[in-house]
C-alpha positions, 0 to 999 in steps of 0.5 A: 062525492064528498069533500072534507077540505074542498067544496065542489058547486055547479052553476049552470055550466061553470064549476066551482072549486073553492079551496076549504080551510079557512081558518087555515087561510086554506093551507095545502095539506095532502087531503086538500091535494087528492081532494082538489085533484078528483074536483078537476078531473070530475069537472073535467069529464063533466060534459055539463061543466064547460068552464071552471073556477078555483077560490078559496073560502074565507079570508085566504086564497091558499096560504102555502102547505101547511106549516106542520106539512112542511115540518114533516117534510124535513124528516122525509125530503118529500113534497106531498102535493105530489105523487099524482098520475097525469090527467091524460098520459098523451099530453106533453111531459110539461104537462104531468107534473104537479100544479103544471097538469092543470093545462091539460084541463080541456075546459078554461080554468079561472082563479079567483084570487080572493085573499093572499096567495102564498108559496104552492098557493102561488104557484097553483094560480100561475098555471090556470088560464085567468087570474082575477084578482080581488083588490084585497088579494096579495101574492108571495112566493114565500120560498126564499124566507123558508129556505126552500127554491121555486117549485113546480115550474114556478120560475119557468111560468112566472117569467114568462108572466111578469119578465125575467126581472120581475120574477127575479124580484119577487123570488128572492125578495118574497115581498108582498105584491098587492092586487094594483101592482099584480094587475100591472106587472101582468100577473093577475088579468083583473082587479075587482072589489072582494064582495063582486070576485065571484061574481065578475069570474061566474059572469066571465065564465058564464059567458064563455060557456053560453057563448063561446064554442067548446070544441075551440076553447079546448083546442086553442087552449091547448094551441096557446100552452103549446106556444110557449114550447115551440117555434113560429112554423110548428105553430102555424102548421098545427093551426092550419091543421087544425083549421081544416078540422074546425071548418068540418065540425059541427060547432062552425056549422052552428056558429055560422047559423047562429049569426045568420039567423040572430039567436043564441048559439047552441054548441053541441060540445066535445070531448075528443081523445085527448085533453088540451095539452095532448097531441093526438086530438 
């Protein structure tokens, strides 16, 4: 397939999804959006790809919607990174909405943060598993200085990040955080040198994709989203649920024989009905 405004790149089992508009600082614009969305969702239905990886080319993360985007928008009131179909219809409502749809990607999705992230480019990392963050990154969530208020669940996801202060703080200062505070606040997972933020994310990922089942990566992804929604019973009684199909799959029969006999693990991989955030997997 071919992008304009994104690149798609597969090593090994990790994907790659590097936002491309450098001279831009990867500005979002609506090519950028349907483009990024048929990257995920290609690598989500890739049983190849077993874990993905979102940068930005250059010197930027994603430096928000494109100014001239965003001129546009006051003519119309509308939001063009919108307007997308969820990637799976039985996942939960939280989950079908833009930016907040990664979730339901089934498979671990790791922003390498490798410059500044701004306004939606903000927000676009606050919903991925991980964030790895280059020691040259910086994070603004830019809406206040445009007259504009949280979007796309911005204030629901960062609070539970960083605490009710905190994202109190940095919505309405719209200050600069760099990478050192963003690790200790808890808004970015790890800190790195710029030229090894690729590196240390394929190698974290790698990792999980030899490593680690597939069939529990999917499942507990959607066990930890779903957490932030429901009480402590509901939680156990879907894990106990889930644990009796776990100890019938053939991922527990491979990760039994594989610590037994001392060799790599060899998952055979799943795709069940639904992706992570659905209920009928």
């Amino acid at each position: 397939m071919d992008y304009t405004q994104i690149r798609y790149e597969l090593q090994g089992r990790v994907a790659t999804v590097t936002l491309n508009r450098p001279e831009r600082l990867n500005a979002w614009t609506p090519v950028m959006a349907r483009e990024f969305r048929q990257a995920m969702e290609r690598a989500n239905d890739d049983p190849q790809v077993r874990a993905v990886i979102i940068t930005g080319a250059g010197r930027g993360f994603c430096a928000g919607v494109d100014m001239g985007a965003l001129e546009g928008m006051t003519e119309t009131g509308k939001t063009e990174s919108a307007g997308f179909e969820p990637l799976d219809e039985h996942a939960r409502a939280d989950f079908q909405h833009p930016m907040t749809w990664l979730p339901s990607i089934g498979k671990p999705v790791i922003a390498a943060v490798n410059g500044a992230a701004a306004g939606l480019g903000f927000a676009l990392l606050l919903f991925c598993d991980l964030r790895f963050a280059s020691s040259e990154a910086a994070f603004v969530t830019s809406f206040s200085r445009r007259g504009l208020v949280a979007e796309h669940g911005t204030s629901w996801m960062l609070t539970r990040l960083v605490g009710h202060s905190r994202a109190i703080d940095l919505m309405f200062s719209s200050r600069k955080v760099g990478a050192e505070e963003a690790y200790r606040i808890g808004l970015a997972d790890r800190v790195v040198n710029r030229d090894r933020l690729l590196e240390e994310a394929q190698a974290y990922a790698q990792d999980l994709a030899e490593s680690v089942s597939p069939r529990s990566l999917q499942i507990m992804k959607r066990q930890l989203w779903d957490a932030l929604f429901v009480d402590l019973a509901t939680s156990i009684e879907e894990a106990d649920r889930e644990m009796k199909l776990s100890l019938q799959s053939a991922d527990f029969k491979e990760g039994v024989a594989h610590f037994l006999e001392k060799r790599p693990p060899r998952f055979a991989g799943y795709r069940p009905s639904g992706l992570a955030g659905s209920r009928t997997s």
